[in-house]
LUMGU-198674 format. One record per residue: y, x, z of N, C-alpha, C, O, CB in turn; residue number from 0. Coordinates in Angstrom, 1 decimal. Glycine has a CB too. Example, Ala and Ser with C-alpha at 12.3 -4.5 7.8 and 13.67 -1.06 7.14 Angstrom:
// LUMGU-198674
<n_yy = -5.7; n_xx = 13.2; n_zz = 7.8; ca_yy = -4.5; ca_xx = 12.3; ca_zz = 7.8; c_yy = -3.3; c_xx = 13.2; c_zz = 7.8; o_yy = -3.3; o_xx = 14.2; o_zz = 8.5; cb_yy = -4.5; cb_xx = 11.3; cb_zz = 9.0; resi = 0>;
<n_yy = -2.2; n_xx = 12.8; n_zz = 7.1; ca_yy = -1.1; ca_xx = 13.7; ca_zz = 7.1; c_yy = 0.0; c_xx = 12.9; c_zz = 7.9; o_yy = 1.1; o_xx = 13.4; o_zz = 8.0; cb_yy = -0.6; cb_xx = 14.1; cb_zz = 5.7; resi = 1>;
// end
This chain:
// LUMGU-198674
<n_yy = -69.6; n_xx = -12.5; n_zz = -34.0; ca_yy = -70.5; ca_xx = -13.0; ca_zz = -33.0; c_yy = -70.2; c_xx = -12.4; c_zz = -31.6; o_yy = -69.9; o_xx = -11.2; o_zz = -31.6; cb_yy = -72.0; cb_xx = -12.8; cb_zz = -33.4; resi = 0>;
<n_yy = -70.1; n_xx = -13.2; n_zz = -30.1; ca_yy = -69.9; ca_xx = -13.1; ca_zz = -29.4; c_yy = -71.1; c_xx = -12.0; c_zz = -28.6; o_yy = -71.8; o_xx = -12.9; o_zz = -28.4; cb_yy = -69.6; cb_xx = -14.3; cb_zz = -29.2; resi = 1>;
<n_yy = -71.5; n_xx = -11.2; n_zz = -28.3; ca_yy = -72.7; ca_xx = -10.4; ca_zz = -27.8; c_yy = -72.9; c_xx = -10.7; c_zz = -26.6; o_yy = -74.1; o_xx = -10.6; o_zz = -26.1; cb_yy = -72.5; cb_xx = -9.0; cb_zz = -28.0; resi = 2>;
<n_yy = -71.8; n_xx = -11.1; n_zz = -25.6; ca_yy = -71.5; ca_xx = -11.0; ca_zz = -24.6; c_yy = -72.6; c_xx = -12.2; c_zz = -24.2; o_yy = -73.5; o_xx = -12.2; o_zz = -23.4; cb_yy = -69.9; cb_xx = -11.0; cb_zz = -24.2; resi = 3>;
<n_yy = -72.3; n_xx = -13.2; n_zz = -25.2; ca_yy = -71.9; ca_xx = -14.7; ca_zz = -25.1; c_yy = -74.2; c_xx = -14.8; c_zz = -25.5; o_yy = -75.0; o_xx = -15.4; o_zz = -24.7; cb_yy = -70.1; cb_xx = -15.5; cb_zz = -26.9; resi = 4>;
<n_yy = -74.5; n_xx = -14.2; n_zz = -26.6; ca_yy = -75.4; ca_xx = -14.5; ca_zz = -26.2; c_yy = -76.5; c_xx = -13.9; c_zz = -25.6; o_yy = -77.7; o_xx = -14.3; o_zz = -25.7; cb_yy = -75.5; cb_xx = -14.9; cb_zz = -26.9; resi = 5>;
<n_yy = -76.1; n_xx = -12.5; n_zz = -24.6; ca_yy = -76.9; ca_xx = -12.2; ca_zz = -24.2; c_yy = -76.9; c_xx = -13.0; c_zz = -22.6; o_yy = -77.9; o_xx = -13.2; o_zz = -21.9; cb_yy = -76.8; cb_xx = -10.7; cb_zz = -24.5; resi = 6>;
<n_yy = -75.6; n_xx = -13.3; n_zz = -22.3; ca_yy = -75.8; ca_xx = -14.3; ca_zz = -21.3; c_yy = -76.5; c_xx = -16.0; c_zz = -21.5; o_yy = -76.6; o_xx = -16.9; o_zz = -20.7; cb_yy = -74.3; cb_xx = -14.5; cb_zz = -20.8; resi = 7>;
<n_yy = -76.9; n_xx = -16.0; n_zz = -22.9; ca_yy = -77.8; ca_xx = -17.4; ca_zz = -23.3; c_yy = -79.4; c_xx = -16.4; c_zz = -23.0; o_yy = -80.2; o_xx = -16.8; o_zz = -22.1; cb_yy = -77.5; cb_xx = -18.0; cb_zz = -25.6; resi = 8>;
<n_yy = -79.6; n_xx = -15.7; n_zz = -23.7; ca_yy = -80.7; ca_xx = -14.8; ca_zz = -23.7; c_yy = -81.3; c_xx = -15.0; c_zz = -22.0; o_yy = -82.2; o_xx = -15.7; o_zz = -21.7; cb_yy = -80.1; cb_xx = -13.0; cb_zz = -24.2; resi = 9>;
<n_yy = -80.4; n_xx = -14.2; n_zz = -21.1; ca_yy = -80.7; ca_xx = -14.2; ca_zz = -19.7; c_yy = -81.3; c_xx = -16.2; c_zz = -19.1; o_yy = -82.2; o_xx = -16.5; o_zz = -18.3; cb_yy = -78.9; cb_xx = -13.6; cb_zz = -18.8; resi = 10>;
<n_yy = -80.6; n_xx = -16.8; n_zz = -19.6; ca_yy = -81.0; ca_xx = -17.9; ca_zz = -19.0; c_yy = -82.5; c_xx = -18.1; c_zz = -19.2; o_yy = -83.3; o_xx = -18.3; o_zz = -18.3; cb_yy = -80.2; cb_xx = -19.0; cb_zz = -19.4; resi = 11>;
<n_yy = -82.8; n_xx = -18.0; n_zz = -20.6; ca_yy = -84.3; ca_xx = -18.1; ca_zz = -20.9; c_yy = -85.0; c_xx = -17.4; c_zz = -20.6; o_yy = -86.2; o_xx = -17.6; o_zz = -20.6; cb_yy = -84.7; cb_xx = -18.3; cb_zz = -21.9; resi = 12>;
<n_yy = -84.4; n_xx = -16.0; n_zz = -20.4; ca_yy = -85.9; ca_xx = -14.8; ca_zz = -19.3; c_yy = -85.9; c_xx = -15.4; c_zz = -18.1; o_yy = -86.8; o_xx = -15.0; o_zz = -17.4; cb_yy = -85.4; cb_xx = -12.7; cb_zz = -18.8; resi = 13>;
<n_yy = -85.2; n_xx = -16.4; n_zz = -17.6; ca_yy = -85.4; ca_xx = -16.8; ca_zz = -16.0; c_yy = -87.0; c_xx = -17.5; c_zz = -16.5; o_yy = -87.9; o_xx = -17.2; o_zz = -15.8; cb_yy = -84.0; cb_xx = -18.1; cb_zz = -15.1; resi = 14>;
<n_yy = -87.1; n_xx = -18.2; n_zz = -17.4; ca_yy = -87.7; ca_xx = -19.4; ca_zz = -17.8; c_yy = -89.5; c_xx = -18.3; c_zz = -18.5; o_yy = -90.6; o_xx = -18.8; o_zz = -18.3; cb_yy = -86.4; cb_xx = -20.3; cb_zz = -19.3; resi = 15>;
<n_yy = -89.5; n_xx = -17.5; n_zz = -19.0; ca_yy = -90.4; ca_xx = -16.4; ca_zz = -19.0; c_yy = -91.1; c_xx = -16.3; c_zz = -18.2; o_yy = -92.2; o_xx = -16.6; o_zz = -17.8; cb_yy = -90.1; cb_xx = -15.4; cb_zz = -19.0; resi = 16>;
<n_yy = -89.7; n_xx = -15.4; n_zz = -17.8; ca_yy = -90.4; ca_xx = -15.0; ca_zz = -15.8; c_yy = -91.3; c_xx = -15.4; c_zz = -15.4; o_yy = -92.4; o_xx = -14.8; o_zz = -15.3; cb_yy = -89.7; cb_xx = -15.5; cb_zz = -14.6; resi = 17>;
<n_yy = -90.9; n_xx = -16.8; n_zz = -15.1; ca_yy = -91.9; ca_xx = -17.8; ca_zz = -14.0; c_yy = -93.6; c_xx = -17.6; c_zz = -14.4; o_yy = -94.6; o_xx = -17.8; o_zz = -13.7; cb_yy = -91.4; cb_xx = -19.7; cb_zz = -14.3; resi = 18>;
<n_yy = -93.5; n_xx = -17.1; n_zz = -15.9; ca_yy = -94.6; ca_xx = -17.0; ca_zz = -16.4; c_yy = -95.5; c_xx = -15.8; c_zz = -16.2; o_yy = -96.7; o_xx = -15.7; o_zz = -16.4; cb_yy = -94.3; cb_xx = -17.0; cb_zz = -17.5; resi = 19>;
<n_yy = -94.6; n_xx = -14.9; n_zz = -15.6; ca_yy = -95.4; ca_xx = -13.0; ca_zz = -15.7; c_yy = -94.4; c_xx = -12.4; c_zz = -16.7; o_yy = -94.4; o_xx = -11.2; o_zz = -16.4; cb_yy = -97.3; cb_xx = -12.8; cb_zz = -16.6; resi = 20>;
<n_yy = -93.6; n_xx = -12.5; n_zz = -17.6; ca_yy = -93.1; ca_xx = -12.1; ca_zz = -18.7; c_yy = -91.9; c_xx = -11.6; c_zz = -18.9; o_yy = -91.2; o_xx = -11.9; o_zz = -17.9; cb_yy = -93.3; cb_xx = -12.7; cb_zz = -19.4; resi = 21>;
<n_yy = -91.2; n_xx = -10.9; n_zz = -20.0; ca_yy = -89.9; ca_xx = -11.2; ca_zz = -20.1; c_yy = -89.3; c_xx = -10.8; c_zz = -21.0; o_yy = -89.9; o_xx = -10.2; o_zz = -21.8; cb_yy = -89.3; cb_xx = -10.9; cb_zz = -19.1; resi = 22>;
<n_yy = -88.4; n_xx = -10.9; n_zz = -21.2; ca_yy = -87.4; ca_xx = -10.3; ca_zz = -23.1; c_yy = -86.4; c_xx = -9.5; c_zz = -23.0; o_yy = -85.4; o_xx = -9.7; o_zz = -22.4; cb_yy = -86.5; cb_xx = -11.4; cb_zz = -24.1; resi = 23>;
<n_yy = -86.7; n_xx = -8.3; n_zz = -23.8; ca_yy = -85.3; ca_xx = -7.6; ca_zz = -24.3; c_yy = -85.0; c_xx = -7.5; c_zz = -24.5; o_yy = -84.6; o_xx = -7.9; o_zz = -23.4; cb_yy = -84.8; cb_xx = -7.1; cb_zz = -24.6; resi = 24>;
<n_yy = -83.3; n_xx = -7.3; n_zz = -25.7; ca_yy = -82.7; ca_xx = -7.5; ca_zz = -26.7; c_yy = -83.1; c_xx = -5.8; c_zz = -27.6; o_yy = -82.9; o_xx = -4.6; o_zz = -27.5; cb_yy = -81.2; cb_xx = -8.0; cb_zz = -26.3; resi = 25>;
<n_yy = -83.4; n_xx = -6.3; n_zz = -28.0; ca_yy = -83.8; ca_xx = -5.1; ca_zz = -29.2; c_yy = -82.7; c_xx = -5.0; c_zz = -30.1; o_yy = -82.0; o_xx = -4.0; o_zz = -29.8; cb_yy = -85.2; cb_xx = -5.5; cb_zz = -30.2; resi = 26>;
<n_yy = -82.3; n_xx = -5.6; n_zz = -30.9; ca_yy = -81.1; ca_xx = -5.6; ca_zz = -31.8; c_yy = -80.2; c_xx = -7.0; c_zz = -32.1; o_yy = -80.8; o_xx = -8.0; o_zz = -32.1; cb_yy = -81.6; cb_xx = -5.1; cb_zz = -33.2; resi = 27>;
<n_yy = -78.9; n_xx = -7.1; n_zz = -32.2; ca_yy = -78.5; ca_xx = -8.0; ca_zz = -32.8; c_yy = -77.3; c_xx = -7.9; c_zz = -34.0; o_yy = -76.3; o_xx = -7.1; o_zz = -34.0; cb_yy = -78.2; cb_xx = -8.7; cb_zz = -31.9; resi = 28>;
<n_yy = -77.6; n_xx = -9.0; n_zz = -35.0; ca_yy = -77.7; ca_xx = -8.4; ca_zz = -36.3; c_yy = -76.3; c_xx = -9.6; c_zz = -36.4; o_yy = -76.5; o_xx = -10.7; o_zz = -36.8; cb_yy = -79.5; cb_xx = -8.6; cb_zz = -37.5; resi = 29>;
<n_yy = -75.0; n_xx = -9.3; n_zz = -36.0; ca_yy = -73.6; ca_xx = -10.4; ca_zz = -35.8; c_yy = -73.4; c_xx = -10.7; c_zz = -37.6; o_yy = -73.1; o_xx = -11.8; o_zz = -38.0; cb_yy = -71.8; cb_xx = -9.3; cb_zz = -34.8; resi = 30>;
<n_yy = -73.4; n_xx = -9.5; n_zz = -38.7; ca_yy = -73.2; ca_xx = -10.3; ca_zz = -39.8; c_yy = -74.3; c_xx = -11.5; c_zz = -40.2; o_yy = -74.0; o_xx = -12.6; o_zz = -40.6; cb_yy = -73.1; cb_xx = -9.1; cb_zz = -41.0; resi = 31>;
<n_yy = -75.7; n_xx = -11.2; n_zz = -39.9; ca_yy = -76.2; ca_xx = -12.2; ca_zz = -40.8; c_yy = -76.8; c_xx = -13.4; c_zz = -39.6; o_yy = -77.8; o_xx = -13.9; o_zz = -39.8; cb_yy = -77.5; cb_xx = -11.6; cb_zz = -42.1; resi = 32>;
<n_yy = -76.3; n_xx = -13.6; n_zz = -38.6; ca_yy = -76.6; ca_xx = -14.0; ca_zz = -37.3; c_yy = -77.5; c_xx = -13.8; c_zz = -37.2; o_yy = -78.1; o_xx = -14.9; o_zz = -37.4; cb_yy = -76.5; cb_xx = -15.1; cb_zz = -36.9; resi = 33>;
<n_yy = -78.6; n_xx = -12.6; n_zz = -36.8; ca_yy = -80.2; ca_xx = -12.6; ca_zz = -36.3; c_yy = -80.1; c_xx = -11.8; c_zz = -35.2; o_yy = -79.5; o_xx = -10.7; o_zz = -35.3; cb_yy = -81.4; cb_xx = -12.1; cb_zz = -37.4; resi = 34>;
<n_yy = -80.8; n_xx = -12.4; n_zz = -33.8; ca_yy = -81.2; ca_xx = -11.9; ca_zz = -32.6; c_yy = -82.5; c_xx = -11.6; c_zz = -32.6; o_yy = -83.3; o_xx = -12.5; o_zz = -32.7; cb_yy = -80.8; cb_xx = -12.7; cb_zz = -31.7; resi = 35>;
<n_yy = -82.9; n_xx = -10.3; n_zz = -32.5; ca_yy = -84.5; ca_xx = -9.5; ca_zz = -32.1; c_yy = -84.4; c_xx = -9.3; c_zz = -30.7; o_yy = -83.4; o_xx = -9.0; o_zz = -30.2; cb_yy = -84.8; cb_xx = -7.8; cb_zz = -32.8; resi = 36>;
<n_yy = -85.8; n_xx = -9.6; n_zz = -30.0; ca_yy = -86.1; ca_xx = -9.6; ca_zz = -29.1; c_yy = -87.4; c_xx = -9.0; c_zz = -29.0; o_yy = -88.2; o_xx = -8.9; o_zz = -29.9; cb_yy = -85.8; cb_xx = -10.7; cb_zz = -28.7; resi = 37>;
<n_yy = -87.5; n_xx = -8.6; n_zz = -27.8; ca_yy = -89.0; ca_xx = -8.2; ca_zz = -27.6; c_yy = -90.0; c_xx = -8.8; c_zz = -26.3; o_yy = -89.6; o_xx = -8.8; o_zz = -25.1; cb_yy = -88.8; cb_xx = -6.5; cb_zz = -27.4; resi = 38>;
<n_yy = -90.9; n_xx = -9.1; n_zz = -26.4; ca_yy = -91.5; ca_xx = -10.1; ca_zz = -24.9; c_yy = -92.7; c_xx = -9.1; c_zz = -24.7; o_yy = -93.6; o_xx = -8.6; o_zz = -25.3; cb_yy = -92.2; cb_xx = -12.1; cb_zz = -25.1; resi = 39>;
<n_yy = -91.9; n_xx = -9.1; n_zz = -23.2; ca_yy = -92.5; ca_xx = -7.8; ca_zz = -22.1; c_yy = -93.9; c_xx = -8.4; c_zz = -21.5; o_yy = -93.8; o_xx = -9.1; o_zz = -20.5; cb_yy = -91.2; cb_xx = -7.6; cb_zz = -20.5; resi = 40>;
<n_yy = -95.1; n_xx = -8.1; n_zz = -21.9; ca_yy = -96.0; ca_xx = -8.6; ca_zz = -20.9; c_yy = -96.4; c_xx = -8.0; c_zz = -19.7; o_yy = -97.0; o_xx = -8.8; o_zz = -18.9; cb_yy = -97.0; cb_xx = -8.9; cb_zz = -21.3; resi = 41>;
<n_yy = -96.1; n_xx = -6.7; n_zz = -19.2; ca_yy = -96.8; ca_xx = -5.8; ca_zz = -18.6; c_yy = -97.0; c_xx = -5.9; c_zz = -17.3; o_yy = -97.8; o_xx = -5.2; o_zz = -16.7; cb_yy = -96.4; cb_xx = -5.0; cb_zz = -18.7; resi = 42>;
<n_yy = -96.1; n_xx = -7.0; n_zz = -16.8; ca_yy = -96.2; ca_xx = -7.7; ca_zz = -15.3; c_yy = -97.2; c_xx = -9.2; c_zz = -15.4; o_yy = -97.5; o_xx = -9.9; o_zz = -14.4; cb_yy = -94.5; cb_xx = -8.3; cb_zz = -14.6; resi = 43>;
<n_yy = -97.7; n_xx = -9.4; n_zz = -16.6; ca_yy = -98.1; ca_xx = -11.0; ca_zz = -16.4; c_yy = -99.7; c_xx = -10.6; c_zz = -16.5; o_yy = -100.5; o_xx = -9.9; o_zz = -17.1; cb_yy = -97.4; cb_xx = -12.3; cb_zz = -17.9; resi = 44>;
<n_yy = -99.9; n_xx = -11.7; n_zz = -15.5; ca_yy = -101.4; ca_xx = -12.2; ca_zz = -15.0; c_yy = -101.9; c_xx = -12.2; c_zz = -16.1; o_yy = -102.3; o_xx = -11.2; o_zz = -16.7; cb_yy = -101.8; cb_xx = -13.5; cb_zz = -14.4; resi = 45>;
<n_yy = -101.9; n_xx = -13.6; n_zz = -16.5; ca_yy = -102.5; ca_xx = -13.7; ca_zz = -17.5; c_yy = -101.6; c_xx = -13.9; c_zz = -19.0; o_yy = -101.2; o_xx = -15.0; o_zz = -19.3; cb_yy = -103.2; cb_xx = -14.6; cb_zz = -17.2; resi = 46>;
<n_yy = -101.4; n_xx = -12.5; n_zz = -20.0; ca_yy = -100.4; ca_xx = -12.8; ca_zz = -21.3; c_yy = -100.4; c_xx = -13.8; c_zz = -21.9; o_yy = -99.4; o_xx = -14.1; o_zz = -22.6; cb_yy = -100.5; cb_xx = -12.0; cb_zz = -22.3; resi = 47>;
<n_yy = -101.7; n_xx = -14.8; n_zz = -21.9; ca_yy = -101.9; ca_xx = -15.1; ca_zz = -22.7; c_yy = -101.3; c_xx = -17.0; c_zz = -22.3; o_yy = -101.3; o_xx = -17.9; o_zz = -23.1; cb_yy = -103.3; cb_xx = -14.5; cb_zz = -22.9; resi = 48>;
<n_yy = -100.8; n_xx = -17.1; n_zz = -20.6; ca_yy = -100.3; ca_xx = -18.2; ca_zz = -20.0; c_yy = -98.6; c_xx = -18.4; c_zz = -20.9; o_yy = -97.9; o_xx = -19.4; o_zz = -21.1; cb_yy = -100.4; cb_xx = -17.8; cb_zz = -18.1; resi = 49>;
<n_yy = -98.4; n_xx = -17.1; n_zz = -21.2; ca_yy = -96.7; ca_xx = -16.7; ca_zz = -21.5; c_yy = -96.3; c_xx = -17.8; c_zz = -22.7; o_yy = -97.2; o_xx = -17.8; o_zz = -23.5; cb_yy = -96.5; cb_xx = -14.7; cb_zz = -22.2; resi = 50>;
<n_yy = -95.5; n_xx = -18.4; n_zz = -22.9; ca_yy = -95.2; ca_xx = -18.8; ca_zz = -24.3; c_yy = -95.1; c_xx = -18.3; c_zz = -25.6; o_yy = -94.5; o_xx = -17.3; o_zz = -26.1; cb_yy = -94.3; cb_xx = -19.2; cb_zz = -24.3; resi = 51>;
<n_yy = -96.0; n_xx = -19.5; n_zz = -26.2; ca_yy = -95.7; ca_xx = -17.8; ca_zz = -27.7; c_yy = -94.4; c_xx = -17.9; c_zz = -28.4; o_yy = -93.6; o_xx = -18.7; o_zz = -28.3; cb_yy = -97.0; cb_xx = -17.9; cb_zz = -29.6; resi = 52>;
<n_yy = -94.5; n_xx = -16.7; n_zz = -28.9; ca_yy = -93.2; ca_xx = -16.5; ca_zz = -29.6; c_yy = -92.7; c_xx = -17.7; c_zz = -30.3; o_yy = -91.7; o_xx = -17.9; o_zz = -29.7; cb_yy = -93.3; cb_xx = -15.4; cb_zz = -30.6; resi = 53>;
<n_yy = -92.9; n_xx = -18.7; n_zz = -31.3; ca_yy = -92.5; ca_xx = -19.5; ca_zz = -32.2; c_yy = -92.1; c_xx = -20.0; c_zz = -31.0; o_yy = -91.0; o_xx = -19.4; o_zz = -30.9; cb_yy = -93.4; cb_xx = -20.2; cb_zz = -33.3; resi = 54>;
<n_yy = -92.1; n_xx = -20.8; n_zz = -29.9; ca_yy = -91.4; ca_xx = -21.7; ca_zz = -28.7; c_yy = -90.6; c_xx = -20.9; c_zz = -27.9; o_yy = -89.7; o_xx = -21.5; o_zz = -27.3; cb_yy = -92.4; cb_xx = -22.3; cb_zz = -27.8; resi = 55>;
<n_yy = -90.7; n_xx = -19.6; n_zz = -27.8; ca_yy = -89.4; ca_xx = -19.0; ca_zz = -27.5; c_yy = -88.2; c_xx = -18.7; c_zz = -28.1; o_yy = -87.2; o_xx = -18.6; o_zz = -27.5; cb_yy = -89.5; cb_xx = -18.1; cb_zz = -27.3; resi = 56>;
<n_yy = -88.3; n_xx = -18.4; n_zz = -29.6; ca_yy = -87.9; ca_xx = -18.6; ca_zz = -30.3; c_yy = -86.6; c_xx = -19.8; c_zz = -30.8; o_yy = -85.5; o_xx = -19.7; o_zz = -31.3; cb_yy = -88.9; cb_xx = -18.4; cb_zz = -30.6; resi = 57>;
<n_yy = -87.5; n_xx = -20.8; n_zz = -30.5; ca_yy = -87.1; ca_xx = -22.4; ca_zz = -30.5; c_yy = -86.1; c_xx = -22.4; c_zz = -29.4; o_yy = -85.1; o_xx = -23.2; o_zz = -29.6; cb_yy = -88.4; cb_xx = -23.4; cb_zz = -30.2; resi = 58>;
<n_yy = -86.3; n_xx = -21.7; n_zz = -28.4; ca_yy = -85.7; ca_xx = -21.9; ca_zz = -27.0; c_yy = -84.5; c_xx = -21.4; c_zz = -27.0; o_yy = -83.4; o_xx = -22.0; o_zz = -26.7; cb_yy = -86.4; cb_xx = -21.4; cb_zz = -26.0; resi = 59>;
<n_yy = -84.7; n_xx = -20.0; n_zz = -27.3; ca_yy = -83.3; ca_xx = -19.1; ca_zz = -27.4; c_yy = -82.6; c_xx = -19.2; c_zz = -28.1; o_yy = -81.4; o_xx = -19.0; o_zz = -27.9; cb_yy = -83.2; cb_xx = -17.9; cb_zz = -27.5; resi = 60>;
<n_yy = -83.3; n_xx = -19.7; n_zz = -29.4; ca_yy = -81.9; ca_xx = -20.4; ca_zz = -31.0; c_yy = -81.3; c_xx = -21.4; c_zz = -30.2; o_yy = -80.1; o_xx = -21.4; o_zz = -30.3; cb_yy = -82.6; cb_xx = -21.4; cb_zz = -33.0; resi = 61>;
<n_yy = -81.7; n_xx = -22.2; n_zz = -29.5; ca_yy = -80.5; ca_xx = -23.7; ca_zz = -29.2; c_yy = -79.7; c_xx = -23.0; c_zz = -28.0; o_yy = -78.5; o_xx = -23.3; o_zz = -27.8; cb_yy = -81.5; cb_xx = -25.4; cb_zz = -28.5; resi = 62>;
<n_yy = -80.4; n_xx = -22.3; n_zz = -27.4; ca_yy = -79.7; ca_xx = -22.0; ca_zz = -26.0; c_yy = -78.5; c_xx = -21.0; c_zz = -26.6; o_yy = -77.5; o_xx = -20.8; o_zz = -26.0; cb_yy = -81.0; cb_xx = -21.2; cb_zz = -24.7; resi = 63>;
<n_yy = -78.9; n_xx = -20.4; n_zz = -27.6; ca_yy = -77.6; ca_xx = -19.7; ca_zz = -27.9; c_yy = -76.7; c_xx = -20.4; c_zz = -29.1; o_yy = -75.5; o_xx = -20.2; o_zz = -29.3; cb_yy = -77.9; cb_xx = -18.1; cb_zz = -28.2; resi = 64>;
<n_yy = -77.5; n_xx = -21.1; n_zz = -29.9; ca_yy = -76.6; ca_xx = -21.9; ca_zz = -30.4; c_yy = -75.1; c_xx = -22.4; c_zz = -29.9; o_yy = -74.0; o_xx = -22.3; o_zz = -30.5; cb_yy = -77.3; cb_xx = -22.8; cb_zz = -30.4; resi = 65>;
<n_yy = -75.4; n_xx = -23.0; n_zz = -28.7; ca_yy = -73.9; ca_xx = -23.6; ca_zz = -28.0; c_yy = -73.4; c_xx = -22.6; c_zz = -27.4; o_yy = -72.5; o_xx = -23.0; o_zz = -26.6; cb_yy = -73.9; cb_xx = -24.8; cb_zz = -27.0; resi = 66>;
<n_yy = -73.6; n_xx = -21.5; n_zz = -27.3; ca_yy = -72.6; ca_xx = -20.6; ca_zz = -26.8; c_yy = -72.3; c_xx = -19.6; c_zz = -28.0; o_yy = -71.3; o_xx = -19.0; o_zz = -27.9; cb_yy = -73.1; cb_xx = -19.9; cb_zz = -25.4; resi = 67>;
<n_yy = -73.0; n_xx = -19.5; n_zz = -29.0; ca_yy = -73.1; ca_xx = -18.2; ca_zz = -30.3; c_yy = -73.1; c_xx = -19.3; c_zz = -31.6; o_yy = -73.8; o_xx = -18.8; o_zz = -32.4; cb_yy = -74.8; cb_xx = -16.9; cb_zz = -30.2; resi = 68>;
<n_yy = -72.7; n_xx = -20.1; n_zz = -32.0; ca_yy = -72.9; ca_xx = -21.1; ca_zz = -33.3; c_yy = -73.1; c_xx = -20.5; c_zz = -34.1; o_yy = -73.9; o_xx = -21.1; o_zz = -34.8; cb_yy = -72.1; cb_xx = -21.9; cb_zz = -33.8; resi = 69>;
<n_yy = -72.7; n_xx = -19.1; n_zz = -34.7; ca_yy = -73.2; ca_xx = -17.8; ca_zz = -35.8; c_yy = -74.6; c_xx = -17.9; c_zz = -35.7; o_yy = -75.2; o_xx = -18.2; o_zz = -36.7; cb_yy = -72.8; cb_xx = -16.2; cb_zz = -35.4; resi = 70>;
<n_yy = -75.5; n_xx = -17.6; n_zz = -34.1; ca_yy = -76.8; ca_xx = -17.3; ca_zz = -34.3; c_yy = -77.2; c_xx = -18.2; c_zz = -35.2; o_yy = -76.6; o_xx = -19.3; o_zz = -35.3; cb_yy = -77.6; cb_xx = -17.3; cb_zz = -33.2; resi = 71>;
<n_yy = -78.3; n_xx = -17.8; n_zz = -36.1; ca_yy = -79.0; ca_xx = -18.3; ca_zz = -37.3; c_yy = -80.6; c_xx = -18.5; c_zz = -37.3; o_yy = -81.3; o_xx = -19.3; o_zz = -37.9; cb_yy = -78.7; cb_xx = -17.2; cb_zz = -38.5; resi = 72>;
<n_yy = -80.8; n_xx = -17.3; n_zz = -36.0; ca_yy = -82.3; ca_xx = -16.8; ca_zz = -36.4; c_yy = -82.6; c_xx = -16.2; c_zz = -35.0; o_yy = -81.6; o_xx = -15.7; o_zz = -34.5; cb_yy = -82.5; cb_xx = -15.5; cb_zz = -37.8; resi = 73>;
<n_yy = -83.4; n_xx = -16.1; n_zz = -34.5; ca_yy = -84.0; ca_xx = -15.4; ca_zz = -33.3; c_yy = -85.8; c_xx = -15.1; c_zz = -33.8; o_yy = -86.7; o_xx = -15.8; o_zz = -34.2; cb_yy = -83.9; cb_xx = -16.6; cb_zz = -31.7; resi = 74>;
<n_yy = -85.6; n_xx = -13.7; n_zz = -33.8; ca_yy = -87.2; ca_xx = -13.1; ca_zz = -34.0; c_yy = -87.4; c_xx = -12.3; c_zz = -32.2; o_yy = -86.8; o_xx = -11.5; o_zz = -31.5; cb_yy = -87.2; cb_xx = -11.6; cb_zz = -35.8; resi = 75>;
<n_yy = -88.6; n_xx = -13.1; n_zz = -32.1; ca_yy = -89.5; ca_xx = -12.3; ca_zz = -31.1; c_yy = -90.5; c_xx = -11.2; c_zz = -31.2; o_yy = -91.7; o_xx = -11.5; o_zz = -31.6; cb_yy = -90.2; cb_xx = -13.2; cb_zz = -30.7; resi = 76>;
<n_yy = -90.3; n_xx = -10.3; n_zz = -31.1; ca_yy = -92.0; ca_xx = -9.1; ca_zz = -31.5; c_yy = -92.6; c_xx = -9.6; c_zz = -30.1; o_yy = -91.9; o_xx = -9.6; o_zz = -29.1; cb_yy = -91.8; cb_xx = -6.5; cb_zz = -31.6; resi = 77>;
<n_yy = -93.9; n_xx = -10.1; n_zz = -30.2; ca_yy = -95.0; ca_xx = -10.7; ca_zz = -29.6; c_yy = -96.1; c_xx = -9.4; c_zz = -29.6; o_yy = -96.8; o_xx = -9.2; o_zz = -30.6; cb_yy = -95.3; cb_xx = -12.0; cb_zz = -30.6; resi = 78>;
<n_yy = -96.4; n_xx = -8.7; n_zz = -28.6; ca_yy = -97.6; ca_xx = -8.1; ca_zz = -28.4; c_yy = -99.2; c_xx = -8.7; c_zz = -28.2; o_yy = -100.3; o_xx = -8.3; o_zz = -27.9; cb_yy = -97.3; cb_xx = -7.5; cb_zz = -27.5; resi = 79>;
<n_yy = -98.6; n_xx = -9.6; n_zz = -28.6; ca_yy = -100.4; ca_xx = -10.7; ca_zz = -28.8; c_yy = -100.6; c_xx = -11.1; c_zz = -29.9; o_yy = -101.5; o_xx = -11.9; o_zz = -30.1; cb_yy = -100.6; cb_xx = -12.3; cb_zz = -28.0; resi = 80>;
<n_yy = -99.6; n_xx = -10.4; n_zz = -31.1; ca_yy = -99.9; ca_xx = -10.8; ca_zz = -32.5; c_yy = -100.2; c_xx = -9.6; c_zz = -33.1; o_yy = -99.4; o_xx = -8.6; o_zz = -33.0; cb_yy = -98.8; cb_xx = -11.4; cb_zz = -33.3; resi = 81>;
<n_yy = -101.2; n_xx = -9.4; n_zz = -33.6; ca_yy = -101.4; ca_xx = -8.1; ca_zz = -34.3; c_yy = -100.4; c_xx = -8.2; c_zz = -35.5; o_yy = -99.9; o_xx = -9.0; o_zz = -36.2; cb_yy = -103.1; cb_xx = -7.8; cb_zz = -34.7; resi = 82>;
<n_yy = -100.6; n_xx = -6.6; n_zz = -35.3; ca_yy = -99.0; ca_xx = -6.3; ca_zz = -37.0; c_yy = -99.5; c_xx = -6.4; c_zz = -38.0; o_yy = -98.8; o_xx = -6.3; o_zz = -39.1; cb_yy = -98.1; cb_xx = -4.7; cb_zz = -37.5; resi = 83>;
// end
C-alpha cells in the first residue's frame, strides 16, 4: 500500500472537517490487511457535535482513498462523541 498515496487522500478530506471545527489524524495504517485508523480532533470546534460522525467520514475517506490506495479495505475513525 501506497502511504504516501493515502495520506495525501486523507488530507483532502481534513480540508472538508475543517470547515466544520474539526480534524483527523492518522493514527495507524495497517498496509497488510488494508485498514486506515484515524482519529477526529474536536478541540477547535464550536460546536462537536455540528462535525460529521464518524460512519460518514468514514464513507468519505474509503472512496477518497480508494482511487488513489485500491488496497484500502476499511477506514476506522475513534470518535470522541462515542463513549468506549
Amino acid at each position: 500500500m501506497d502511504t504516501t498515496a493515502v495520506k495525501t487522500g486523507i488530507e483532502k478530506v481534513r480540508t472538508l472537517v475543517r470547515a466544520d471545527g474539526g480534524d483527523l489524524t492518522v493514527v495507524d495504517i495497517e498496509p497488510e490487511a488494508g485498514i486506515v485508523h484515524l482519529r477526529l480532533v474536536l478541540e477547535e470546534a464550536n460546536c462537536a457535535e455540528c462535525v460529521l460522525p464518524a460512519a460518514h467520514i468514514e464513507e468519505i475517506v474509503l472512496r477518497s482513498l480508494q482511487g488513489l490506495a485500491p488496497e484500502v479495505s476499511r477506514v476506522v475513525v475513534d470518535d470522541p462523541r462515542v463513549d468506549s
